[in-house]
C-alpha positions as semicolon CSV with decimal commas, in nm:
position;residue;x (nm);y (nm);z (nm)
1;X;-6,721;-3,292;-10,670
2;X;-6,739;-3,570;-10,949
3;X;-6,387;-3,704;-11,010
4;X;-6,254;-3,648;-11,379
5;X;-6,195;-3,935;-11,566
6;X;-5,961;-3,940;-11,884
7;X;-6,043;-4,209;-12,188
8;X;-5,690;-4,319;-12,320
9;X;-5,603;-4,668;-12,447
10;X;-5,290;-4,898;-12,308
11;X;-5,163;-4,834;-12,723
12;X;-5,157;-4,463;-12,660
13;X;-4,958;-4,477;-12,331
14;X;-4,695;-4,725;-12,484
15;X;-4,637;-4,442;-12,751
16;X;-4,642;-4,157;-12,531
17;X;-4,382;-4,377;-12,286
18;X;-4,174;-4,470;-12,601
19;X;-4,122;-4,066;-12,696
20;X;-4,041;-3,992;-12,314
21;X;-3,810;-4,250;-12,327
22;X;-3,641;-4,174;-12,656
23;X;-3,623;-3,796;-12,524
24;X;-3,456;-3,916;-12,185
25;X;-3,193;-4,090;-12,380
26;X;-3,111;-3,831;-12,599
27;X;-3,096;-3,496;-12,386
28;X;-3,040;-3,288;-12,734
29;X;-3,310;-3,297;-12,976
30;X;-3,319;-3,590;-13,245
31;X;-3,359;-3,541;-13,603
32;X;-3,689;-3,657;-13,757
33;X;-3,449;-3,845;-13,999
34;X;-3,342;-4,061;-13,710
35;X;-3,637;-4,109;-13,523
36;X;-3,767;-4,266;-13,854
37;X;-3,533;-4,465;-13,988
38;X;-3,504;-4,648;-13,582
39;X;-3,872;-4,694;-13,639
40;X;-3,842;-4,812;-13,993
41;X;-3,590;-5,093;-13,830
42;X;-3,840;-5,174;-13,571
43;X;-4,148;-5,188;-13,816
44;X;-3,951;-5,452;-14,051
45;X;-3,843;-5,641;-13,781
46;X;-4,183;-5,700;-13,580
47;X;-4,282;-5,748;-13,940
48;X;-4,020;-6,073;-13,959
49;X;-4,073;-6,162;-13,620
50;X;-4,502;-6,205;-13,696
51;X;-4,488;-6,367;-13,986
52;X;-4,278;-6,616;-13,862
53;X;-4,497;-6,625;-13,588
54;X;-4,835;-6,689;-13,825
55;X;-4,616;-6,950;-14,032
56;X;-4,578;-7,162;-13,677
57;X;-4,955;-7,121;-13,642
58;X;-5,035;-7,237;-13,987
59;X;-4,796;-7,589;-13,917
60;X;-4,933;-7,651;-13,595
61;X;-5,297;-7,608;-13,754
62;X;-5,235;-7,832;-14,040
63;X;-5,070;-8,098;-13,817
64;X;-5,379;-8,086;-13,538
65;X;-5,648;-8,132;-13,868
66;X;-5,433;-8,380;-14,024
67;X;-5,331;-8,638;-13,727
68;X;-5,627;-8,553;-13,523
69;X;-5,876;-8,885;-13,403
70;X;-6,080;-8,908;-13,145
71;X;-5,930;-8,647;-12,910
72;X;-5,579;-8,745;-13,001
73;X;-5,297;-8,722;-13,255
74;X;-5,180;-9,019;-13,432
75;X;-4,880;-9,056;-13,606
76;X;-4,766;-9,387;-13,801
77;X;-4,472;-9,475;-13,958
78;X;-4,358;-9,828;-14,103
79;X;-4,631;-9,993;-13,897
80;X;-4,508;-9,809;-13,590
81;X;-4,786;-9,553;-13,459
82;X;-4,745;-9,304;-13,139
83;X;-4,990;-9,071;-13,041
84;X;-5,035;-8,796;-12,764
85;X;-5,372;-8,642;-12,656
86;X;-5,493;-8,344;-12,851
87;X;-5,516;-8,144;-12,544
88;X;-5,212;-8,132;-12,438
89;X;-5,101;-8,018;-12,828
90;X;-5,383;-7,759;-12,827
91;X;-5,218;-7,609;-12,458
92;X;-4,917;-7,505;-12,665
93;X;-5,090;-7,381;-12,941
94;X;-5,275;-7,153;-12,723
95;X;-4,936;-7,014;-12,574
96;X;-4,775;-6,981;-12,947
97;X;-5,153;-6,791;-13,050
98;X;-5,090;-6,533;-12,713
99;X;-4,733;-6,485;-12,832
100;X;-4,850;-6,399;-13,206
101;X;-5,151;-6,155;-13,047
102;X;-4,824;-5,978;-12,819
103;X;-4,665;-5,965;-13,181
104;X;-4,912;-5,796;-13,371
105;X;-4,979;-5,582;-13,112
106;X;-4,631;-5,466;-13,132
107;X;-4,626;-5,434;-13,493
108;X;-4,961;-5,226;-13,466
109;X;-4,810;-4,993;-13,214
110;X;-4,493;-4,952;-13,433
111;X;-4,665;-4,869;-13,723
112;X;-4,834;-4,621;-13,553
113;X;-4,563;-4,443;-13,431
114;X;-4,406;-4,415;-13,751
115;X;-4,738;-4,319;-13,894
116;X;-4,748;-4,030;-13,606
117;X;-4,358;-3,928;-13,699
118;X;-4,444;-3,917;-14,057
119;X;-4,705;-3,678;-14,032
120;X;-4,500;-3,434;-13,824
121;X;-4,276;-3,325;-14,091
122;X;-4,370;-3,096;-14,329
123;X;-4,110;-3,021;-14,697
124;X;-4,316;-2,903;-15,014
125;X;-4,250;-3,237;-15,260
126;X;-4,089;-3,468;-14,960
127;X;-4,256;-3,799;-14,900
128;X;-4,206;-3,996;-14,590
129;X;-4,268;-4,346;-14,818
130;X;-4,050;-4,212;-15,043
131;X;-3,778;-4,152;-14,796
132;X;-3,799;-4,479;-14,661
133;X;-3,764;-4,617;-14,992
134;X;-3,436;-4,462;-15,069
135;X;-3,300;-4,568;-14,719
136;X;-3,441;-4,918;-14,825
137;X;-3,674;-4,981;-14,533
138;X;-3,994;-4,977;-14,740
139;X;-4,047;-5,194;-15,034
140;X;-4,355;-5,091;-15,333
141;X;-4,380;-4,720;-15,169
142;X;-4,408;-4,590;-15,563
143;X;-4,688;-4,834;-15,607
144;X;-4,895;-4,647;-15,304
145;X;-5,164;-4,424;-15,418
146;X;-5,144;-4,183;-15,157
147;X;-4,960;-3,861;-15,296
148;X;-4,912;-3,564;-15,115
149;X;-4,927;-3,237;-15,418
150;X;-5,059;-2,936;-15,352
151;X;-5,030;-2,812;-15,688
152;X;-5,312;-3,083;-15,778
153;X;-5,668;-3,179;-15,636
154;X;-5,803;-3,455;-15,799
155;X;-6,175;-3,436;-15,927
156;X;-6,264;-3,817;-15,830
157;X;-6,146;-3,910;-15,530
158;X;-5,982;-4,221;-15,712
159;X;-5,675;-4,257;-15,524
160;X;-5,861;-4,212;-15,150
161;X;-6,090;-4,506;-15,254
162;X;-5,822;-4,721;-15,401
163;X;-5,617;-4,649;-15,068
164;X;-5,939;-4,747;-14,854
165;X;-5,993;-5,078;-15,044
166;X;-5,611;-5,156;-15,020
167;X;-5,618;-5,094;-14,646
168;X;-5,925;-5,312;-14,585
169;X;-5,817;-5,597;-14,845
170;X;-5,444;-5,600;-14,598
171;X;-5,711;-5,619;-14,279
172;X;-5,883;-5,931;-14,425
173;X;-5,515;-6,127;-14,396
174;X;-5,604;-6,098;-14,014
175;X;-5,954;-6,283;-14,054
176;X;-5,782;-6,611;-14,048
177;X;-5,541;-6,546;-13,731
178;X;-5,821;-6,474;-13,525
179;X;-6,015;-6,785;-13,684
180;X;-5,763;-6,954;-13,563
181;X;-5,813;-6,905;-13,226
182;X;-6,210;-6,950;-13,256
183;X;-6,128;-7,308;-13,458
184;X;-5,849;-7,387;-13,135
185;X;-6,134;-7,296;-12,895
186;X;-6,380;-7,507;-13,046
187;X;-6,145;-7,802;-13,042
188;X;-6,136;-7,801;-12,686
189;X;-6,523;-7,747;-12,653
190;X;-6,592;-8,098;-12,829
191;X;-6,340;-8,258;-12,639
192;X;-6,474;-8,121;-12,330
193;X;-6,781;-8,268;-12,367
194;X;-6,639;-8,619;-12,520
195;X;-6,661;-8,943;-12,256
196;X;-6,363;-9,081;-12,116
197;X;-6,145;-8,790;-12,116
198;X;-5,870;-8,797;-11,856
199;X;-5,877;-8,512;-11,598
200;X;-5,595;-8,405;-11,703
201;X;-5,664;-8,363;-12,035
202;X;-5,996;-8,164;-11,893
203;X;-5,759;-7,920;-11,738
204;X;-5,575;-7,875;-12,039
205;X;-5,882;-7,839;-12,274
206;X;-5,974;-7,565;-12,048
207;X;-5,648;-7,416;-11,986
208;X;-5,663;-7,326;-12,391
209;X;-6,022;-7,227;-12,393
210;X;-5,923;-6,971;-12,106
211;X;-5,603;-6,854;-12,313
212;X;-5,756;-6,838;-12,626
213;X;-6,046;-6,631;-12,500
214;X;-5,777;-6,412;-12,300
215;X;-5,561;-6,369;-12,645
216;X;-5,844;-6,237;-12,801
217;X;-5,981;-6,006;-12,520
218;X;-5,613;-5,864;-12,485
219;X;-5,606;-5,711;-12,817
220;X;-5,954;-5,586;-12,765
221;X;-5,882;-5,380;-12,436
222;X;-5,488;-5,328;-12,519
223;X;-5,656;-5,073;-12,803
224;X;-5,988;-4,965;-12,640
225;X;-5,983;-4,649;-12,455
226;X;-6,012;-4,691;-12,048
227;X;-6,090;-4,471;-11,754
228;X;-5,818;-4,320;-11,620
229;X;-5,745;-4,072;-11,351
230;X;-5,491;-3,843;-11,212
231;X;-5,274;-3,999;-10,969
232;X;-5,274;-3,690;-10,727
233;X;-5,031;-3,843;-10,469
234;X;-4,771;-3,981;-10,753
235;X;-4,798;-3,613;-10,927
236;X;-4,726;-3,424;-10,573
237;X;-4,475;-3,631;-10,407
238;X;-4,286;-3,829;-10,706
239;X;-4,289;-3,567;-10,944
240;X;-4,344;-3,199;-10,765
241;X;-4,176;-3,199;-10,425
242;X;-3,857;-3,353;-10,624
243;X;-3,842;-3,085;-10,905
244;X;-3,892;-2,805;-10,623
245;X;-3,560;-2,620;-10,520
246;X;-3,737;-2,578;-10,167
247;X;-3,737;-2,841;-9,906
248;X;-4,023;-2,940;-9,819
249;X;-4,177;-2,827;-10,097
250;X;-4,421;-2,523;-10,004
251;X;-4,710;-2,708;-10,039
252;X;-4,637;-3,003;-9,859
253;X;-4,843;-2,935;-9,535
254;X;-5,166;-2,882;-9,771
255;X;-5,146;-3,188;-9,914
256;X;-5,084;-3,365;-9,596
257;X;-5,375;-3,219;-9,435
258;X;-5,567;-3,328;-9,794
């Protein structure tokens, strides 16, 4: 018998374990108010916490273009200069890039839990932006062209395109984060292949290529859908034989001759 594989992505079971959780802490059922205003908190303040992120990457960038030279930077003042090798800088860069990628993938995952919540409520004339706008959470909601009246169809789909081109102009923002990491990489490729680099340096230079290239292969598989399949020991023995009220559980001699 072929086993059965299920598709889901590492995003999908952080949101299913962040409901289970939120359920577990709360044994009586939370309001949908609640739930979104906690997510609304968490959305603006991954929101904070990345752009502060991407405004380290940007001074880090402009100081390795400005004081680089010949595979080090260079800094002179009053006729005094000191200098450390670019490689070494780059290394930390590459740790303050993975950081931002964690970030963003937080703020992605956020987002789409709120996104999720906002869908699952239902009032004729109640708007989840709107809401969020009167708890001041969400900033420009009555400058979004997505309304929800059924009363009204349009008959050119002006506001769907408008809303299309608004979220793809926002995606464009993220074209130069991940530049960033191809201009870091390539950095460390010229120096690489410079003379007279210490092997320490080497080791460095690499050690960013390698977490660079993981940074941007994270993201990748943290929202690509992998194989998965049912953990038939976990389900039986961690989850069934506790929940039974008999001891063993009636099945237990089946699935120890299995």
């Amino acid at each position: 018998m072929s086993r059965k594989y299920y598709w889901i992505s590492i995003k999908r079971l952080k949101i299913h374990e962040f409901n289970t959780t939120l359920r577990a802490l709360s044994p009586d059922e939370i309001s949908w108010a609640a739930k979104f205003e906690k997510l609304s908190e968490l959305q603006n303040s991954a929101t904070r916490q990345f752009v502060k992120l991407c405004s380290s990457l940007l001074i880090t960038y402009l100081v390795l273009t400005a004081l680089n030279s010949e595979g080090r930077l260079i800094v002179s003042f009053q006729g005094v200069s000191a200098s450390i090798p670019t490689a070494y800088y780059s290394i930390v860069m590459s740790f303050l890039y993975l950081i931002s990628t964690l970030s963003l993938l937080h703020l992605l995952t956020v987002m789409s839990l709120r996104t999720k919540l906002s869908g699952r409520f239902f009032s004729h004339g109640f708007s989840s932006n709107i809401y969020g706008l009167i708890k001041g959470y969400d900033e420009n909601s009555l400058a979004i062209p997505v309304v929800d009246n059924t009363f009204l169809r349009e008959r050119f789909a002006i506001s769907t395109i408008i809303s299309i081109v608004l979220l793809l102009t926002l995606a464009c923002l993220l074209i130069p984060y991940f530049a960033y990491g191809v201009h870091l990489t390539a950095i460390q490729v010229e120096l690489l292949r410079s003379e007279g680099l210490h092997v320490f340096e080497k080791i460095a230079a690499a050690a960013t290529i390698c977490i660079s290239a993981y940074s941007g292969l994270y993201f990748i598989l943290f929202q690509t859908p992998l194989p998965y399949k049912k953990n038939a020991y976990s389900i039986r023995w961690g989850f069934l034989s506790i929940i039974s009220n008999e001891y063993p559980h009636p099945r237990a001699r089946t699935w120890l001759d299995e």
